[in-house]
N, C-alpha and C positions, 0 to 999 in steps of 0.2 A: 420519869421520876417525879416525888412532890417535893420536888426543889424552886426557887426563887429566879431560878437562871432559865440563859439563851443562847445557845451555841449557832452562832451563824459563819455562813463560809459566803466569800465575797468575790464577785467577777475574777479577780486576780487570788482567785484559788487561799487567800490568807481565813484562817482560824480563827472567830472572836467569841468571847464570853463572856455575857452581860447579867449584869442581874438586870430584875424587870423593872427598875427606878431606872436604870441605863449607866449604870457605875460599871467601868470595864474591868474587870479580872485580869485578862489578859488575851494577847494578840499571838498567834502562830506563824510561820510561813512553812510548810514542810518542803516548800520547793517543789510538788508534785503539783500536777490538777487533780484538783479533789472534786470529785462525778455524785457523790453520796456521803452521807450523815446518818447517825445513830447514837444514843445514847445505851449506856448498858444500864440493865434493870435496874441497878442500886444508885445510879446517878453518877456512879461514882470514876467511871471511864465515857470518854466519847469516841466512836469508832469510822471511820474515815474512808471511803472505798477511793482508789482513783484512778485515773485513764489507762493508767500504766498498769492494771486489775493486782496491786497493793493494798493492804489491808493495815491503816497506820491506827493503835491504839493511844489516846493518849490520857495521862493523868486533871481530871480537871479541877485537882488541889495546885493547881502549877504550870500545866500545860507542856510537863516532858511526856514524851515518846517513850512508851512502856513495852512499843513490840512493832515490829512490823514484818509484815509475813504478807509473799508472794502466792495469793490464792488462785488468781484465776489468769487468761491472758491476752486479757480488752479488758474494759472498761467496767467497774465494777456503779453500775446502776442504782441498786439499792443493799440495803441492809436493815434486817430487822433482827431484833436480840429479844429472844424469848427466855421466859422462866417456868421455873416449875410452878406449881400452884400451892398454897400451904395445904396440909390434910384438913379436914374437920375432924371431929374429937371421935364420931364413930370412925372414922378413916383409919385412924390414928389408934386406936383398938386392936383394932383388927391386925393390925403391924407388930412384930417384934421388936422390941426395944432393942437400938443398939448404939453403943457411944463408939467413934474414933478415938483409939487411943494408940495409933500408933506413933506420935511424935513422942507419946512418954517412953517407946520402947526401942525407936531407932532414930540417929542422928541424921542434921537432915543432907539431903541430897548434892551433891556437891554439883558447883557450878561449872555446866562444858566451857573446857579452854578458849578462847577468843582465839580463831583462825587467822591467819595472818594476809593480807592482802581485802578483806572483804570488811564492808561498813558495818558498824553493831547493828544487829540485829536483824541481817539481812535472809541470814536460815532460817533464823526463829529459832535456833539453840543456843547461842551464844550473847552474851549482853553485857557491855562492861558494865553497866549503872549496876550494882547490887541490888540498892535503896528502889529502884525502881522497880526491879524483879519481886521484894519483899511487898512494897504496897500494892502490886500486882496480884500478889497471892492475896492479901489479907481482905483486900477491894470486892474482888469479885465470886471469891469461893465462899460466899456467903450460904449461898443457896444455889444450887444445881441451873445452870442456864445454857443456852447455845446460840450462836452467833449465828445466820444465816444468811448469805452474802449469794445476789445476783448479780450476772452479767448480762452485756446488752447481747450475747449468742444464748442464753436462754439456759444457761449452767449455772447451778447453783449449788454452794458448798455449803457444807454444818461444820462447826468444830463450835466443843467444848468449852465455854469461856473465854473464846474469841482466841484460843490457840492451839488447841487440840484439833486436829481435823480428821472428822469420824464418815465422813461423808461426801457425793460428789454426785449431782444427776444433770444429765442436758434433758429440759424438759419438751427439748423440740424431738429431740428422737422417741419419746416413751409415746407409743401407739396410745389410744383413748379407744376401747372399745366399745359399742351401744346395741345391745338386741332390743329389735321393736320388731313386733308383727312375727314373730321367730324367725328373722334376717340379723344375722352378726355384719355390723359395719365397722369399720377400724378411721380414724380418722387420726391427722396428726395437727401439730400446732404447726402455722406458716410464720408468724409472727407475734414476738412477744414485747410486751408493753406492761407495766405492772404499774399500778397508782393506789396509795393510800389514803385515802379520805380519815380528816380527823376528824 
């Protein structure tokens, strides 16, 4: 995001948020070991993968916990948050125009009941924060994006907004086929390692 800040995670798994002068926002502890980092496209959430393959969202006007939802079950490696791309104006032609207007025509969705025995947030349907569920929607359904979260067995999930989950592949089992010289050879992945160069 073209934000001023710095989200760093620290030996002892704690959350920090710096601006680039080095003024601290605020400090976390989720209590989890935290494996992976991400920021959502709009800047406006930072996304958390950890050992325990957790997937902790949090607010970084504040630094609460906006969701946390069990994706995978090892260690969740990396995470990248993609967006859609804006059209260009032929793009955008070419398209029928269309407004959402269904909040003007249905009231909104009620909140599932908090389950009794289980910590907020733990299904990913239930949340006592309201306030946090609201700056949740307002945050990131800006524009169309998906969360994409790996683990260290080479599974890798999609969901929607970082809580929709639309998606799930282990990329060690999808064969890789190659015809050369008219020979079909199948090959699979042995081991997976991903690294992003900025």
């Amino acid at each position: 995001p073209e934000k001023d800040l710095l989200a760093m995670v620290t030996d002892d798994s704690k959350v920090l948020l710096h601006r680039f002068n080095w003024q601290r926002l605020w400090t976390i502890s989720p209590g989890k070991c935290i494996t992976s980092i991400c920021w959502s496209p709009d800047g406006k959430i930072v996304a958390l993968g950890t050992e325990d393959g957790f997937v902790l969202l949090h607010d970084v006007e504040n630094g609460k916990m906006l969701r946390s939802i069990k994706s995978h079950d090892v260690a969740i490696i990396c995470l990248n948050w993609a967006e859609d791309e804006p059209l260009s104006r032929t793009d955008k032609e070419d398209l029928l125009s269309y407004e959402d207007r269904t909040t003007r025509f249905f009231p909104p969705a009620p909140v599932m009941p908090r389950i009794g025995g289980l910590n907020s947030g733990d299904t990913g349907l239930a949340d006592e924060n309201e306030e946090a569920i609201q700056a949740f929607s307002s945050a990131s359904c800006q524009r169309f994006n998906i969360l994409c979260t790996g683990d260290k067995d080479g599974c890798i999930c999609f969901s929607i907004f970082g809580i929709f989950p639309i998606g799930k592949i282990n990329i060690n089992k999808v064969p890789i086929h190659v015809q050369s010289s008219g020979k079909r050879t199948s090959y699979r992945l042995q081991d997976v390692s991903i690294s992003k160069v900025i």
